[in-house]
C-alpha positions as CSV (number, residue, x, y, z in Angstrom):
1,X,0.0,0.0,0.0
2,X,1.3,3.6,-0.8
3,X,2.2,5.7,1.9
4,X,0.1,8.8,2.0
5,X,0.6,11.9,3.6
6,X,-1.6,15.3,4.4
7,X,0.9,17.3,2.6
8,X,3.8,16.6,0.4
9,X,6.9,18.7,-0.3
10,X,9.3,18.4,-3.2
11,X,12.4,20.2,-2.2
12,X,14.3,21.2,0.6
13,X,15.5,24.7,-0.3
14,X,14.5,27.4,1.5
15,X,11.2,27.7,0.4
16,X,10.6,23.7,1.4
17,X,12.2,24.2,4.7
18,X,10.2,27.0,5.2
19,X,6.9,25.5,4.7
20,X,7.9,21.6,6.3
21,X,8.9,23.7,9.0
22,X,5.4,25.7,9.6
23,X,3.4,22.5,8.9
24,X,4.7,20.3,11.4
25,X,4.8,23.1,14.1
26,X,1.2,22.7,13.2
27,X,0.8,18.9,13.4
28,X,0.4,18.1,10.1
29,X,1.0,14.6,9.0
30,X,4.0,16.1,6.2
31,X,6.9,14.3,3.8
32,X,9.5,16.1,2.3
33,X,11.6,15.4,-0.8
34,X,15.0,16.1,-1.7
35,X,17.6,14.8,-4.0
36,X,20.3,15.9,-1.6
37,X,21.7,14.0,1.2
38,X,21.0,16.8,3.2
39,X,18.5,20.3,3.9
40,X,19.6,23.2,2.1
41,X,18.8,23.1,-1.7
42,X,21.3,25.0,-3.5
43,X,21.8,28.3,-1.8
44,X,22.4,26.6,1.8
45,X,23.9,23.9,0.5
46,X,25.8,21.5,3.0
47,X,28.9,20.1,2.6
48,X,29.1,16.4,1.8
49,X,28.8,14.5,5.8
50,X,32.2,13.0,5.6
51,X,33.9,16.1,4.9
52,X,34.9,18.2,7.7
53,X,36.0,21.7,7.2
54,X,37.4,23.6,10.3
55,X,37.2,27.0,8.7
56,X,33.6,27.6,7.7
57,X,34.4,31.3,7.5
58,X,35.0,31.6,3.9
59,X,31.8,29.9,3.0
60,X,30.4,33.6,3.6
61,X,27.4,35.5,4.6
62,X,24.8,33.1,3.3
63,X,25.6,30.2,4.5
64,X,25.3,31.3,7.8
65,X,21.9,32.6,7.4
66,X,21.0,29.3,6.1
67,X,22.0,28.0,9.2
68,X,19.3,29.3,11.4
69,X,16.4,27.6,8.6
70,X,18.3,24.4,9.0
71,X,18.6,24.4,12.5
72,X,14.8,25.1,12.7
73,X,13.8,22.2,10.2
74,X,16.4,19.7,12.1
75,X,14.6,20.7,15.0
76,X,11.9,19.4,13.9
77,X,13.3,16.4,12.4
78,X,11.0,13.9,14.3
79,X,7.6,15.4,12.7
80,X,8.6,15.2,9.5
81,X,9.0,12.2,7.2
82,X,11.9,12.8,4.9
83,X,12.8,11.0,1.4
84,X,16.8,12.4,1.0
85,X,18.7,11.2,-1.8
86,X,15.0,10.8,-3.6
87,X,14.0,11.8,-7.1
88,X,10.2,13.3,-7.7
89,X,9.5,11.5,-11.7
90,X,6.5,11.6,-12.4
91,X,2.4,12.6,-11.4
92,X,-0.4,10.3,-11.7
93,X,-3.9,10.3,-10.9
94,X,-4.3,13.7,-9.4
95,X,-2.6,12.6,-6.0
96,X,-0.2,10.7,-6.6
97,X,3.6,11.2,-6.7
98,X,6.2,8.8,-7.7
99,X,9.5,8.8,-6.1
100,X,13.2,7.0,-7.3
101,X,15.7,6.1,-4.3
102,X,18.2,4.5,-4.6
103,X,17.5,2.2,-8.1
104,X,13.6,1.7,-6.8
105,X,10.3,3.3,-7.3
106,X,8.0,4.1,-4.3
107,X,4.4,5.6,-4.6
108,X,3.7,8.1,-2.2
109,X,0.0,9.8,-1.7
110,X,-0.9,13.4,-0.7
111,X,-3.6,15.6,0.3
112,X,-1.9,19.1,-1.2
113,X,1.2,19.5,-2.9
114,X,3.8,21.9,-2.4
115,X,6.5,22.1,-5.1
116,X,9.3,24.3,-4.6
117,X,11.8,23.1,-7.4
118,X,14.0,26.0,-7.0
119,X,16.0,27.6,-10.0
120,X,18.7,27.0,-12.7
121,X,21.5,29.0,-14.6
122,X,20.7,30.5,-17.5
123,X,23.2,29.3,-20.1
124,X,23.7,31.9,-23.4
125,X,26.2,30.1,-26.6
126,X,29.1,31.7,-28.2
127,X,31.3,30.1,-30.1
128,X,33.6,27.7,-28.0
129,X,31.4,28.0,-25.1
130,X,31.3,23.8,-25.0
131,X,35.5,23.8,-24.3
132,X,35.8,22.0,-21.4
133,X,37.2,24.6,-18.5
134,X,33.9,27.0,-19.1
135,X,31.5,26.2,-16.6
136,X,28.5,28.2,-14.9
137,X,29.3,30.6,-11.9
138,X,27.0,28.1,-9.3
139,X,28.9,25.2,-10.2
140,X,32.2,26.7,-10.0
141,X,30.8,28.0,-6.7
142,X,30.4,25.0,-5.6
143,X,33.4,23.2,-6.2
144,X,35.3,26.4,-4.6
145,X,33.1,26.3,-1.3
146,X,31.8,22.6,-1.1
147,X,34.5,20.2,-2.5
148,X,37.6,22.9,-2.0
149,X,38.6,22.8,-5.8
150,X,40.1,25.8,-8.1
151,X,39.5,23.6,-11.4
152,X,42.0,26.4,-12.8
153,X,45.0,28.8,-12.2
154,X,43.8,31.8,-14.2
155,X,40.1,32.7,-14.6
156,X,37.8,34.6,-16.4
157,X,34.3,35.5,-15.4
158,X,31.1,36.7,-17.1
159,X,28.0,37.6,-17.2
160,X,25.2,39.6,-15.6
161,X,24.4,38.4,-12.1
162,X,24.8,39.0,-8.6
163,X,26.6,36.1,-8.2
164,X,29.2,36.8,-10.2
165,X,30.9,39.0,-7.2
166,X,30.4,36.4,-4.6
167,X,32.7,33.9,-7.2
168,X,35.2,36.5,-8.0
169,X,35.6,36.8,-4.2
170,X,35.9,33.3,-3.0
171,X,38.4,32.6,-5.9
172,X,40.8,35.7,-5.0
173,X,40.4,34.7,-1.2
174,X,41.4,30.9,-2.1
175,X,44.6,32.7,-4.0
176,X,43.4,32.1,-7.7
177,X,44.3,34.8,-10.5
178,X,40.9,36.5,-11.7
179,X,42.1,38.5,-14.8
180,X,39.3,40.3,-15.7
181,X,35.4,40.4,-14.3
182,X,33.6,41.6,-17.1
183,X,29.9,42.8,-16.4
184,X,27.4,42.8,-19.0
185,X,25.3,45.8,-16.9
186,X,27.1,49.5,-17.1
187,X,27.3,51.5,-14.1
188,X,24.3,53.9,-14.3
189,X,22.0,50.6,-14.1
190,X,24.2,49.2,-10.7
191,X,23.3,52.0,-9.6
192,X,19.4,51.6,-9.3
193,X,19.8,48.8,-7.2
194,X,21.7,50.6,-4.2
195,X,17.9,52.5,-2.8
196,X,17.3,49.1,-1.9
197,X,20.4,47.4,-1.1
198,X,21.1,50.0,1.8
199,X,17.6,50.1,2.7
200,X,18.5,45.9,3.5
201,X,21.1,46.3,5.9
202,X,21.7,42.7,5.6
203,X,22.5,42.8,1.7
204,X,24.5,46.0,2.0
205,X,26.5,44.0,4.4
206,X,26.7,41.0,2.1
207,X,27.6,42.9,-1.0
208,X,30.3,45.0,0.8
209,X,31.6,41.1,2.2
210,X,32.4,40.5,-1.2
211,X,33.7,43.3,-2.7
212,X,36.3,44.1,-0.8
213,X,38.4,41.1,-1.5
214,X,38.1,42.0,-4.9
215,X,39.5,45.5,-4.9
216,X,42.1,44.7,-2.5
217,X,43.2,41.8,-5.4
218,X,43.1,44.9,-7.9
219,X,40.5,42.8,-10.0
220,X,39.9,44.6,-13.2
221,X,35.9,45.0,-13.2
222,X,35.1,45.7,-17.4
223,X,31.5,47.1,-18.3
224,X,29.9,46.7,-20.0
225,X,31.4,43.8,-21.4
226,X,31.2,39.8,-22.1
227,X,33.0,37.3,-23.3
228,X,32.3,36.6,-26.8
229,X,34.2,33.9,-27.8
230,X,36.7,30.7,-26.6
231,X,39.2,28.7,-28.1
232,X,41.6,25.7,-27.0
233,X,42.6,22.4,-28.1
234,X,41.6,19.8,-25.5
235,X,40.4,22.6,-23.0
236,X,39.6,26.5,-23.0
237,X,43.0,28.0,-23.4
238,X,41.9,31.8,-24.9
239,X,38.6,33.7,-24.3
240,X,37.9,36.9,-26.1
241,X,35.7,39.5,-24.6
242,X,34.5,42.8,-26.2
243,X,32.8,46.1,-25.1
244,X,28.7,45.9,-25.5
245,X,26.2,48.5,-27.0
246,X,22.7,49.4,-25.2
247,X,21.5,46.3,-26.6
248,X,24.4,43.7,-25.3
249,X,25.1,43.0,-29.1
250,X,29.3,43.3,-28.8
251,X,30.5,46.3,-30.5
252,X,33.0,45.4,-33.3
253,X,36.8,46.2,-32.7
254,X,36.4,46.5,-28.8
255,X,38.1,43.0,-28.4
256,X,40.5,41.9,-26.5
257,X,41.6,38.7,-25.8
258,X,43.2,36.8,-22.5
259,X,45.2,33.3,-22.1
260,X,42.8,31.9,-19.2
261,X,42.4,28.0,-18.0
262,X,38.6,28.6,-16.9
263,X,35.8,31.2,-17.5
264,X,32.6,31.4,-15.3
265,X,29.3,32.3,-17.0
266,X,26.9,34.2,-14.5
267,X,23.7,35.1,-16.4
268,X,21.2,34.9,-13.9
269,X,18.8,31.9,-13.2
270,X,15.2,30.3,-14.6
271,X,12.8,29.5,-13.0
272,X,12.2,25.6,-12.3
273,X,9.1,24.2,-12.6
274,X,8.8,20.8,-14.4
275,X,6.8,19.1,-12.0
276,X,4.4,21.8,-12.4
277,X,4.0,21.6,-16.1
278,X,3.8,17.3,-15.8
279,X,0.9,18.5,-12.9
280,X,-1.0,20.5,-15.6
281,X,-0.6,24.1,-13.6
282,X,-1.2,27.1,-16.2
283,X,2.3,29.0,-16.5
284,X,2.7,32.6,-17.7
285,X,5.6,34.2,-19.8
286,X,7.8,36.5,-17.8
287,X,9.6,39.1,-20.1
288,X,11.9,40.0,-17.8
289,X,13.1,36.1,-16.7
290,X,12.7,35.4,-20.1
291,X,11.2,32.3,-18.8
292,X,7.8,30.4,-18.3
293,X,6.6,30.4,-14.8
294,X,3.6,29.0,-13.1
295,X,0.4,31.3,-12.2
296,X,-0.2,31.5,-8.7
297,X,-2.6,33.3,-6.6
298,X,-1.5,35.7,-3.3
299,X,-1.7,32.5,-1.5
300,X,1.0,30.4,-3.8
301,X,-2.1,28.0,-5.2
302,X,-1.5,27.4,-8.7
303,X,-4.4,26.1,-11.0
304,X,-4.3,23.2,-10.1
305,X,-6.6,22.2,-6.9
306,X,-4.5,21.9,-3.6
307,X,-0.9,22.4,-5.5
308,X,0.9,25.2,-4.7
309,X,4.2,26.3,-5.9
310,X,6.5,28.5,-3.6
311,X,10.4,30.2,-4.1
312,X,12.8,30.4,-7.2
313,X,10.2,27.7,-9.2
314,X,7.5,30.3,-8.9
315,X,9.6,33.5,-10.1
316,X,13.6,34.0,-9.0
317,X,13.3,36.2,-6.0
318,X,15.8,34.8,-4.0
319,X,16.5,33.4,-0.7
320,X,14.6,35.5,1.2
321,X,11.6,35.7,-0.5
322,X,11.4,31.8,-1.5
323,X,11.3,31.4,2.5
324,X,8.6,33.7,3.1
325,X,6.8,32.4,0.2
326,X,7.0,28.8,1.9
327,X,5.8,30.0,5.1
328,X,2.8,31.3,3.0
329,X,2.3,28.1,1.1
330,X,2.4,26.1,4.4
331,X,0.1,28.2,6.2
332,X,-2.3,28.3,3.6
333,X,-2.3,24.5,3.2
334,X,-2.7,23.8,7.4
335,X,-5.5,26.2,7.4
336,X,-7.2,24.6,4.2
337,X,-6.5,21.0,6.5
338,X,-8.2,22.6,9.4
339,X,-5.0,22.5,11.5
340,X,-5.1,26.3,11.9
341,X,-8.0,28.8,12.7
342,X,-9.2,31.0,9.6
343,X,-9.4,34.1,12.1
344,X,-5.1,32.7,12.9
345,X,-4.3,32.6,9.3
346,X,-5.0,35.7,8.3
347,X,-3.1,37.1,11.3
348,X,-0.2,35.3,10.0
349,X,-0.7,36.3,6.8
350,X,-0.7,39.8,7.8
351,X,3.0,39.7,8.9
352,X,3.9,37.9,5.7
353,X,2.9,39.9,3.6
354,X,4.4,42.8,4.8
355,X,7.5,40.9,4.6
356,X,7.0,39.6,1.3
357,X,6.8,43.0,0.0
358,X,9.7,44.9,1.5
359,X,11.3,42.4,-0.2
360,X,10.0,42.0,-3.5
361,X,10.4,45.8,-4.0
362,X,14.1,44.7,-4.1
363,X,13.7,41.8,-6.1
364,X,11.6,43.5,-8.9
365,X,15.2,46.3,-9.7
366,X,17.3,43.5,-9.3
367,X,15.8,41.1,-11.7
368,X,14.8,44.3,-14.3
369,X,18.6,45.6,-14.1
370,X,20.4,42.1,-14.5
371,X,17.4,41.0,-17.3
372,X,19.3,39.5,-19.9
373,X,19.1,41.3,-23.6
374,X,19.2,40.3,-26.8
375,X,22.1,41.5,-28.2
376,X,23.9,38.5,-26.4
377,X,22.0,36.0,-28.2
378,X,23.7,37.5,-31.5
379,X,27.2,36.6,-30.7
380,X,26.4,32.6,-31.5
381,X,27.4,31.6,-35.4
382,X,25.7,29.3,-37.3
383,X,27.8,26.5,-36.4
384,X,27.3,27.1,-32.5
385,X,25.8,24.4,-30.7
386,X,22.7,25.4,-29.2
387,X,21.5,21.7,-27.7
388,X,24.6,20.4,-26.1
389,X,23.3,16.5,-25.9
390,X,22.6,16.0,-29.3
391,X,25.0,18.6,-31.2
392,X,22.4,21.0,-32.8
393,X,23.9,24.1,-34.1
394,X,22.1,27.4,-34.3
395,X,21.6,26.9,-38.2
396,X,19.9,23.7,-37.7
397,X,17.4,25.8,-35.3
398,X,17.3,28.6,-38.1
399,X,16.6,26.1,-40.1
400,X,13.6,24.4,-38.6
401,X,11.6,27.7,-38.2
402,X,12.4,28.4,-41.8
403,X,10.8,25.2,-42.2
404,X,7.4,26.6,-40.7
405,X,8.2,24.9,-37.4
406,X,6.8,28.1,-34.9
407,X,6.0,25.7,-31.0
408,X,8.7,24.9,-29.3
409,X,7.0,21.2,-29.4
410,X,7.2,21.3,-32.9
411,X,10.9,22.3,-33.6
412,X,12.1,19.3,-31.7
413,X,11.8,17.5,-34.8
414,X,15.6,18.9,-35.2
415,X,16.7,16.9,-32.3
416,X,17.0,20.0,-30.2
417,X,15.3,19.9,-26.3
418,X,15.4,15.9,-27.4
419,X,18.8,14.8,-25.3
420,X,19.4,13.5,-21.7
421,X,18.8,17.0,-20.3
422,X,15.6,16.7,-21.7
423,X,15.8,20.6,-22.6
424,X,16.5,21.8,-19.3
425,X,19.0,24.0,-20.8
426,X,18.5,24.4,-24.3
427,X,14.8,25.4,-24.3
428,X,15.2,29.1,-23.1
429,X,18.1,29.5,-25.7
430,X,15.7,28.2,-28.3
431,X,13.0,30.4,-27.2
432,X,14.8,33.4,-27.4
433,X,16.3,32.5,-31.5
434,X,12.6,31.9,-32.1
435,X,11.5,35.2,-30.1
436,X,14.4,37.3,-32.6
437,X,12.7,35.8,-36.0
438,X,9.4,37.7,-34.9
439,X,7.2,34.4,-33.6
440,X,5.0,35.6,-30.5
441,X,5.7,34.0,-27.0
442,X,2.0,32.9,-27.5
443,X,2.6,30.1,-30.3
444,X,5.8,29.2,-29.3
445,X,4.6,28.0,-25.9
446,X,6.9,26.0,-23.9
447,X,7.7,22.4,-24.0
448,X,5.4,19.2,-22.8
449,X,6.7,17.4,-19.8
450,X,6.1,13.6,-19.3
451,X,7.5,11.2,-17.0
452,X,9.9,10.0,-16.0
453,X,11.0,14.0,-15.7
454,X,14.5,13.1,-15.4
455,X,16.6,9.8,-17.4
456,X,16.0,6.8,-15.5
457,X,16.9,3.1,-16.2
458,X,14.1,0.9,-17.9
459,X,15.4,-1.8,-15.2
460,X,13.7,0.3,-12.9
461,X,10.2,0.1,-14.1
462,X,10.3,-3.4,-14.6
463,X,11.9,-4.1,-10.8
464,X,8.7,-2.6,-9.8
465,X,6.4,-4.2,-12.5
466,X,7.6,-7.4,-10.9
467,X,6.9,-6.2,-7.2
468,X,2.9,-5.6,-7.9
């Protein structure tokens, strides 16, 4: 028999701490699912259990605000029912959720559904950009705060996010070369964002954290500019960068070129939300992301009956916001359960909100001033590759609309969106080359989700065939 809980949540960022916690401080019979070993999600993320690291101080101002979620949520470790390590596949029936641990398949049940499936870096081609050595700004993140790796000696970063400073610091401070920090925004647009960031003495203090390693290294900060090309043999040995116009098309004879072993791409992040498409929740087109999103109410409620949808998957806001959004989510859903008075919810509410939009005014400048446009997505060539798993260039996309192909469903008889990554990357590039030849968002759609959401083994399905 499938185990069935009163609410299920997929992902334990810190909008799926944020809600687990508020539920089972309410008594709700709750599950949570996460991929990691461990609470977190991406932001918060914890280093792997049998790594010890004695000086945590590095790992920056974020990380310790995560602590004090994760220390709530552990806290509350015994009320919650908690699938780590465990993929979320597939929806069936209305209610039900299939899970993957492990190499086997469990059904689990649920009253409402809270999906908070976070958020992933935008990736924009150029030519070369596949050269092993170039790699997002997260993942190199990760590798300098989690695993203690400098892939590289001499680096390269670019792009047009907020993250791009954090990197640039925690590289100088573990003693890397950063020859250049090229950001695609100019100054006059930095500048609309620091109302707000002093307002938030918290991010003032953040931002300051990690720009004064950087200016004690000397690190040459170059805007507006990107990189607009790489070359190497086995690995990235040159990247080119040049100067950009209003636009972010590059400006011709502004180049300049420098020997680097790695470059970091920082273009912001899209929203996640596959498990809300496979659940049949309406999504709306964000100009600004450049991404689909799905349609929730004050309350996070999508369109679907009793799923809601709560942090980065529902619109990248940030940390901050995802939590309070999770705390809205979860409150909603107890009420709805009868856990919690009416009369108490909207006295909670009343705090939340207030919260939720001191924040979101913040949230709003940042995502309009780092909004990517589309003068990058002019630097590919014809022979860029646009899909990475199966090889299709930007000519073969050019190609398929030319063809009449004007849904993103459609032009996947190229091969593009058709690989192991099942378009998780590929599909906003795509988009936006159909969004430059003149198609409206409104035919091109986005793409169909069907399970499994993610590659899994056929072995799999027949293990539990056999176990019926």
């Amino acid at each position: 028999m499938n185990q069935k809980f009163e609410t299920l949540i997929i992902g334990l960022g810190p909008a799926g701490m944020a809600a687990a916690i508020k539920l089972a401080q309410q008594g709700v019979h709750v599950a949570v699912v996460d991929e990691n070993p461990e609470p977190g999600g991406q932001i918060y993320r914890q280093p792997p259990g049998d790594f010890v690291i004695e000086d945590k101080s590095f790992l920056g101002v974020r990380y310790r605000v995560g602590q004090d979620i994760i220390r709530q949520f552990n806290q509350l470790r015994d009320k919650i029912t908690i699938f780590s390590e465990t993929t979320a596949w597939g929806f069936f029936e209305g209610t039900t959720m299939a899970l993957e641990h492990m190499g086997h398949i469990e059904l689990v049940e649920f009253d409402k559904l809270i999906l908070c499936e976070g958020a992933m870096e935008r990736s924009i081609p150029f030519p070369g950009w596949t050269l092993p050595g170039i790699m997002t700004a997260g993942g190199l993140q990760k590798m300098i705060k989690y695993q203690r790796l400098l892939p590289g000696k001499r680096f390269l970063l670019s792009g047009a996010s907020p993250l791009q400073l954090s990197v640039a610091a925690s590289l100088v401070k573990d003693g890397a070369e950063v020859v250049a920090l090229c950001e695609a925004i100019r100054i006059k647009d930095s500048l609309k964002l620091m109302p707000e960031i002093i307002r938030q003495k918290g991010l003032f203090k953040e931002a300051v954290s990690y720009l004064f390693p950087v200016l004690k290294k000397s690190v040459p900060i170059l805007r507006p500019y990107s990189v607009i090309s790489a070359s190497g043999d086995n690995r990235i040995r040159e990247a080119t960068i040049a100067r950009l116009d209003e636009d972010w098309a590059p400006i011709a004879g502004t180049e300049r070129t420098f020997e680097v072993d790695t470059v970091s791409l920082g273009y912001g992040f899209l929203p996640v939300a596959r498990l809300a498409r496979l659940c049949g929740c309406a999504h709306v087109y964000d100009p600004v992301l450049k991404s689909w999103k799905p349609e929730t109410d004050i309350f996070m409620q999508t369109s679907v009956a009793n799923i809601y949808t709560a942090g980065d998957s529902s619109g990248v806001d940030g940390a901050d916001l995802a939590e309070v959004e999770g705390r809205i989510a979860g409150t909603h859903a107890a009420a709805e359960l009868g856990k919690i008075s009416m009369d108490e919810r909207d006295r909670q509410f009343k705090s939340l909100f207030h919260t939720l939009e001191s924040i979101k005014r913040y949230s709003k400048v940042l995502n309009r001033v780092f909004s990517p446009r589309s003068g990058l997505f002019t630097i590919m060539e014809d022979d860029t590759i646009v899909c990475r798993c199966e090889r299709i260039t930007a000519k073969e996309v050019f190609a398929g609309i030319e063809k009449g192909f004007r849904n993103i469903n459609e032009i996947k008889k190229t091969r593009v969106c058709m690989g192991p990554c099942q378009g998780r990357t590929c599909e906003s590039i795509v988009t936006e080359l159909m969004l430059q030849k003149g198609i409206p968002i409104e035919d091109i759609g986005h793409m169909t989700i069907r399970p499994p959401i993610t590659p899994m083994p056929v072995f799999m399905f027949e293990e539990y065939a056999h176990s019926l």
